[in-house]
C-alpha positions in Angstrom: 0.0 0.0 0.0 2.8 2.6 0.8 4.8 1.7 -2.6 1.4 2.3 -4.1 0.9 5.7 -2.6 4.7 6.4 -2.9 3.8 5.8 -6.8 0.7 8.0 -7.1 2.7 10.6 -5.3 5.1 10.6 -8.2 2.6 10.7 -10.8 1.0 13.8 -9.1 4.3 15.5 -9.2 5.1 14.7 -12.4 1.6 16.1 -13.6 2.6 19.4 -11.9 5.6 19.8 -13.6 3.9 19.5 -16.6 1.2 21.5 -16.3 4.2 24.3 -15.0 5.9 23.7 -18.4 2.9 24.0 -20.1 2.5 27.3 -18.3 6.2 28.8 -18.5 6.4 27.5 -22.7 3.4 29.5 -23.5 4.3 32.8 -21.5 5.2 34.6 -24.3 2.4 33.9 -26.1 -0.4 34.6 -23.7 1.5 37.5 -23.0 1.7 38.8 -26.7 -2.3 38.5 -26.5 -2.7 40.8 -23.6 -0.4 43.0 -24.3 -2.4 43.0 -28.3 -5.7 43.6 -26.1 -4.2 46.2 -23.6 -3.3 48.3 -26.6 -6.7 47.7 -28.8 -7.9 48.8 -25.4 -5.8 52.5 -25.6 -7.4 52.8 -29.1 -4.5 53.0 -30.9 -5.3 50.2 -33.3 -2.3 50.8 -35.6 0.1 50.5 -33.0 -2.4 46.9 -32.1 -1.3 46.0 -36.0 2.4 45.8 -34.6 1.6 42.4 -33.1 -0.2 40.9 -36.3 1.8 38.2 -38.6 2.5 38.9 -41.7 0.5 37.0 -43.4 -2.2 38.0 -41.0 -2.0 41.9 -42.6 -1.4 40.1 -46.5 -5.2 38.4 -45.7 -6.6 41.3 -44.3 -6.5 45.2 -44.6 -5.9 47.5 -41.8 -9.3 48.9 -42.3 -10.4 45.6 -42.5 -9.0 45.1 -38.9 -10.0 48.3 -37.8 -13.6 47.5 -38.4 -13.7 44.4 -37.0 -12.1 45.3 -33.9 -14.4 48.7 -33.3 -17.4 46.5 -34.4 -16.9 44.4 -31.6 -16.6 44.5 -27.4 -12.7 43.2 -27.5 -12.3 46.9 -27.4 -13.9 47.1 -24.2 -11.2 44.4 -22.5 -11.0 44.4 -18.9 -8.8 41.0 -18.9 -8.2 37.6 -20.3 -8.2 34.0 -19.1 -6.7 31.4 -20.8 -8.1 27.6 -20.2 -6.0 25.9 -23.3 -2.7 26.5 -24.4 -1.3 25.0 -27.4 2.9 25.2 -28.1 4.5 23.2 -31.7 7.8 24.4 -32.8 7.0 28.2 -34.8 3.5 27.8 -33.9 1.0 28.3 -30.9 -2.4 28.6 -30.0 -4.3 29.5 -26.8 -8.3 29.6 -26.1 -9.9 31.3 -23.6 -12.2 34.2 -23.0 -12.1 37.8 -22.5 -13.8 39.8 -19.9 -14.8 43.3 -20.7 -15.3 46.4 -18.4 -19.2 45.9 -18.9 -18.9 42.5 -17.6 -19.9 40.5 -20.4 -17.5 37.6 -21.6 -16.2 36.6 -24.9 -15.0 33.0 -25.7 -12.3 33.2 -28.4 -9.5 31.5 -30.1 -6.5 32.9 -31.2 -3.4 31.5 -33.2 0.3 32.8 -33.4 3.2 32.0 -35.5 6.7 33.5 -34.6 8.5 35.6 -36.4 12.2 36.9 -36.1 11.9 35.3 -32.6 8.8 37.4 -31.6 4.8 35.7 -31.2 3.1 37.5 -33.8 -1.3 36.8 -34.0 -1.9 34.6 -37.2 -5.7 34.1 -36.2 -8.2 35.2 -34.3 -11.8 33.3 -34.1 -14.9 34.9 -31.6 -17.8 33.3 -31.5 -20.6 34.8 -33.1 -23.4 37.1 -30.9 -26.9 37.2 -31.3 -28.7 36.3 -34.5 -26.7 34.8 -37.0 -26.5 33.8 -41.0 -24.9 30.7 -41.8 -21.7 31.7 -43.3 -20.6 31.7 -46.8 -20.6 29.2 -48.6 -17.8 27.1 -49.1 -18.8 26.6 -52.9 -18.4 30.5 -53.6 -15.4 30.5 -55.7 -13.5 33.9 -54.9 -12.8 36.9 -57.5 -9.9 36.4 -59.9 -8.3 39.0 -58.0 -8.4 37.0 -54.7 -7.5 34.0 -56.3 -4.1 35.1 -57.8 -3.0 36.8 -54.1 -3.8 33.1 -52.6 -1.6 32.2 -55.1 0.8 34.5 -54.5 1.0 33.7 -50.9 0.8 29.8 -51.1 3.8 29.9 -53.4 5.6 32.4 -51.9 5.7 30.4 -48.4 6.9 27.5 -50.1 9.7 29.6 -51.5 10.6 30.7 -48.2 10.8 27.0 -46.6 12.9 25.6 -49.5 14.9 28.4 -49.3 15.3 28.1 -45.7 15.1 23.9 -45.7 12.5 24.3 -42.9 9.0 23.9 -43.7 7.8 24.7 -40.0 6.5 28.5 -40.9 5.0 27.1 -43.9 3.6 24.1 -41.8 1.4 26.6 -40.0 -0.1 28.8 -42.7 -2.2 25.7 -43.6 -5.6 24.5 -43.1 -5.9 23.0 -40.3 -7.1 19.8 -42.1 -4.1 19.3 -43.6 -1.9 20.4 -40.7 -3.2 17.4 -38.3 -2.6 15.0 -41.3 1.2 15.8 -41.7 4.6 17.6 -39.9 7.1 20.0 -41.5 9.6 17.0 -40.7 6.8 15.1 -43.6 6.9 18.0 -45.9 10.6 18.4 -46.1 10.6 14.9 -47.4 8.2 15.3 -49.7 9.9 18.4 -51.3 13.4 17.3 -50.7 14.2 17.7 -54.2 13.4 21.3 -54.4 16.0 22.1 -51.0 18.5 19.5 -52.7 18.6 21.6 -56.0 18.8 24.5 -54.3 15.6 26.0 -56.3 15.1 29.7 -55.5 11.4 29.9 -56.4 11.1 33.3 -54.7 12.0 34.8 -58.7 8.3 34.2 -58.4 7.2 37.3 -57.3 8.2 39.0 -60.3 5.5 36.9 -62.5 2.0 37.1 -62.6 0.2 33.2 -62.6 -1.6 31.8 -65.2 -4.4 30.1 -64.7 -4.3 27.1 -67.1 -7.6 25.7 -66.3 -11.0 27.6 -64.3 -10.8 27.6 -60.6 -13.3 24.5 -59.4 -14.6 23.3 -56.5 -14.0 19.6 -56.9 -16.4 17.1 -54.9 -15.0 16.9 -51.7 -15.1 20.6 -51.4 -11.9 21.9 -52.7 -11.2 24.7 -54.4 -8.5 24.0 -56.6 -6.3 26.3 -58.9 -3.9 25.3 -61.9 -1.8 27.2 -63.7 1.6 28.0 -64.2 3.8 31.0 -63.5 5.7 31.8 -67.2 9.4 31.6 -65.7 12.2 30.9 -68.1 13.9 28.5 -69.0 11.8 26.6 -66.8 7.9 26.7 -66.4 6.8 26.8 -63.0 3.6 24.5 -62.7 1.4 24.4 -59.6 -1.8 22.9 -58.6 -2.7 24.5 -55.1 -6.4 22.5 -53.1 -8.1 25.3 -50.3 -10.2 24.0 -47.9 -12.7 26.6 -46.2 -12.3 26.9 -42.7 -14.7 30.0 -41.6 -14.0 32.7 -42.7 -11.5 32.4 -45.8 -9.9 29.5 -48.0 -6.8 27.7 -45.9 -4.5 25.7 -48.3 -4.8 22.0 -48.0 -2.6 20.9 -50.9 0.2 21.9 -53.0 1.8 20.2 -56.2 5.0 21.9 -58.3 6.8 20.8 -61.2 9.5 22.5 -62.8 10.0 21.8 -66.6 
């Protein structure tokens, strides 16, 4: 009986420690948040824009941001508590809600990637108030215009990890359908070729893609894009699959061939 107890005694311990890990790992990143919501707070939402990603600001506008932020109470934040907290190498989450100075609460989700060492706000997800319209449809295909900047972006991540041989940045810009079915350890095997040829697709952004075929959404919901970027001497072929995860298109594949 005393072994026993000597053994459950470990266990708790252990489960401490963890838990305190838990806690001191994700610091930073619940402290990024407050410190994002203490400066919403002030009203000085440009200065909040310092502690977006990004690709955050690529996806949306600063008016956009502005907008959303005034049209909502997060501007009215009091504090913040944080009851999940997610940590994987560039890439963190943390759920929770925040309390506002009129007393009301707000669950919300919000997602970080790091950036030259610093927690920068991917993602941020509140729950909806009051009455509410389904949301858009996953079968709206977006404007050409929209379509080319996913394009843009998608490619230009991938650039960046071959460049870099580390597809953990470019691991969490992806749907998160795709991100729970494979590890940037997975994906730098897949594209190992690229990083062994030393292929600096970041020449890229000097072309505009082609779309070789209409933008579909195939039958397991995917809206996928072919085309080709007119590079020379080689053609830079891509096939790119979105997923819609509420509220824009996340990328849940990518194919490129050089010829």
């Amino acid at each position: 009986m005393k072994k026993f107890l000597i053994i459950l005694f470990i266990l708790a311990v252990l489960a401490i420690l963890i838990v305190a890990a838990v806690f001191l790992l994700t610091a930073g990143v619940t402290g990024t948040a407050d410190d994002f919501f203490q400066t919403v707070k002030s009203g000085d939402l440009k200065a909040a824009s310092y502690f977006l990603s990004e690709e955050f600001k690529a996806a949306t506008s600063q008016e956009e941001f502005e907008a959303f932020m005034k049209g909502t109470a997060l501007s009215d934040y009091e504090s913040a508590t944080w009851s999940s907290r997610e940590i994987s190498g560039n890439t963190a989450q943390v759920e929770g809600s925040v309390k506002t100075e009129g007393g009301g609460t707000i669950p919300i989700l919000i997602k970080f990637v790091k950036e030259n060492g610093k927690w920068k706000i991917l993602a941020m997800e509140k729950s909806a108030a009051g009455l509410e319209e389904k949301p858009a449809s996953a079968k709206t295909i977006p404007e050409d215009g929209e379509l080319r900047r996913m394009t843009d972006v998608a490619l230009r991540d991938f650039a960046r990890a071959v460049n870099q041989a580390d597809f953990t940045d470019f691991h969490g810009t992806l749907s998160e359908l795709w991100k729970n079915q494979i590890t940037p350890e997975r994906l730098l095997e897949i594209f190992h070729t690229f990083v062994d040829q030393e292929a600096d697709l970041t020449v890229l952004s000097q072309f505009e893609p082609v779309f070789s075929e209409a933008p579909v959404i195939d039958d397991n919901d995917l809206l996928v894009l072919t085309g080709y970027y007119p590079t020379q001497p080689s053609i830079c072929y891509f096939t790119l699959k979105y997923t819609y995860e509420h509220p824009r298109w996340m990328l849940a594949g990518i194919h490129i061939n050089l010829k």
